[in-house]
C-alpha positions as CSV (number, residue, x, y, z in Angstrom):
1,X,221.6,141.0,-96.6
2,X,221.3,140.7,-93.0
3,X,223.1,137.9,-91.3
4,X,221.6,137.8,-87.6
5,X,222.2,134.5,-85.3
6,X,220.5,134.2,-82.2
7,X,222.9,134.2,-79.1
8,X,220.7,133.1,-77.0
9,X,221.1,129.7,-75.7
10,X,217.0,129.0,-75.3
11,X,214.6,130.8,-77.7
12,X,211.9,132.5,-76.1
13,X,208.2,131.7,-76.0
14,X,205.8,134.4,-76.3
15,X,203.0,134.0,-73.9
16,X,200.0,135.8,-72.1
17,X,198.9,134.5,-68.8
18,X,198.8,136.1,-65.2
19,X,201.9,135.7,-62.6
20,X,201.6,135.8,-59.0
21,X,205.4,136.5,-57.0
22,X,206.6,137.3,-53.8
23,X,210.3,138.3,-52.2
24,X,211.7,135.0,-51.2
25,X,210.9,134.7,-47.3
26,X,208.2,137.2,-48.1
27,X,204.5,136.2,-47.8
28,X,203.5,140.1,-49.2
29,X,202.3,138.9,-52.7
30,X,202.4,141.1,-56.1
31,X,200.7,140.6,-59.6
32,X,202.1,140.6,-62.9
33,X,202.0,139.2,-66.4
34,X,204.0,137.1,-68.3
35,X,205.2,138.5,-71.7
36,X,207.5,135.5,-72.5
37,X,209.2,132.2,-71.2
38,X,212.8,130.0,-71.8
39,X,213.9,127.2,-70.1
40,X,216.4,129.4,-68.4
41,X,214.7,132.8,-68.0
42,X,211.5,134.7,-67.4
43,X,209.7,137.9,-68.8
44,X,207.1,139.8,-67.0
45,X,205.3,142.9,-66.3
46,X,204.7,144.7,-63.2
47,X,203.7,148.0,-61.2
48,X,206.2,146.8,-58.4
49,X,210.2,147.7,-59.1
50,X,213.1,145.1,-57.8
51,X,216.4,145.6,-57.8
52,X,218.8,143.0,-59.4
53,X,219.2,140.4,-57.7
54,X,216.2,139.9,-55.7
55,X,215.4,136.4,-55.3
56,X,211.8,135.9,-55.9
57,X,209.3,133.2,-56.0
58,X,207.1,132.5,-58.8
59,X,203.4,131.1,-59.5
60,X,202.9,131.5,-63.2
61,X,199.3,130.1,-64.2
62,X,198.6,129.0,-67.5
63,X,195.3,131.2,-68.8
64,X,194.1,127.1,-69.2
65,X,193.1,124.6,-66.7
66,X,194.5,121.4,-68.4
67,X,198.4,123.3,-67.6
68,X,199.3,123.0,-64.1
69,X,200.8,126.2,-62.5
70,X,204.3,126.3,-62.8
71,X,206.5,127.2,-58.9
72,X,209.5,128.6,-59.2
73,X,212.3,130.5,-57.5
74,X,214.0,133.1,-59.8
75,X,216.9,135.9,-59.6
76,X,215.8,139.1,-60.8
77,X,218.5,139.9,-63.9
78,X,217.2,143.5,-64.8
79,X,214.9,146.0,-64.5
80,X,213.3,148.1,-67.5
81,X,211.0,151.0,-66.2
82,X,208.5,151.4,-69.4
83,X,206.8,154.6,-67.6
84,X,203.3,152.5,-67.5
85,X,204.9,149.0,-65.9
86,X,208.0,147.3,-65.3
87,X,209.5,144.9,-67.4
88,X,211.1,142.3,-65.2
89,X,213.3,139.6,-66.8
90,X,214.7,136.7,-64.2
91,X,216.9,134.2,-64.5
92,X,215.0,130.6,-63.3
93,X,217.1,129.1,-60.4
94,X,215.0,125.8,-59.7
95,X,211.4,124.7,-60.8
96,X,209.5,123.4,-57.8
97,X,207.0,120.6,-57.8
């Protein structure tokens, strides 16, 4: 039997809806999508590469229009090149309103 326990402190949410970011202090804006969601991190996709540590901000929109689009400024925590995208996961500093 395999005993597994989740060391995470916030499970993940799996979802599917477009991402727009830029560099803080930035206006040049990228695309990505989300692959999942915690109350303390972020998942995404991209064809742009960051280093860790780049603060970026965040405008995740929901793929429907009753959820409003969530602003937030994130550290990038690594970097996994997949050979088609990148697979950015950030830790979420503060949620703007």
């Amino acid at each position: 039997m395999i005993d597994y326990a989740e060391k995470r402190d916030f499970l993940r949410m799996p979802i599917d809806c477009e991402l727009s970011f830029m560099v803080a202090g930035s206006t040049k804006q990228y695309q990505g999508n989300v692959i999942n969601l915690s109350s303390k991190g972020i998942l995404f996709t991209s064809s742009k590469d960051f280093s860790a540590g780049t603060r970026l901000e965040i405008i995740l929109t929901p793929s429907n229009s009753i959820t409003a689009p969530m602003h937030a400024d994130v550290v990038v925590a690594r970097v996994v090149n997949n050979e088609v995208l990148f697979e950015i996961a950030c830790e979420i500093k503060e949620i703007k309103n």
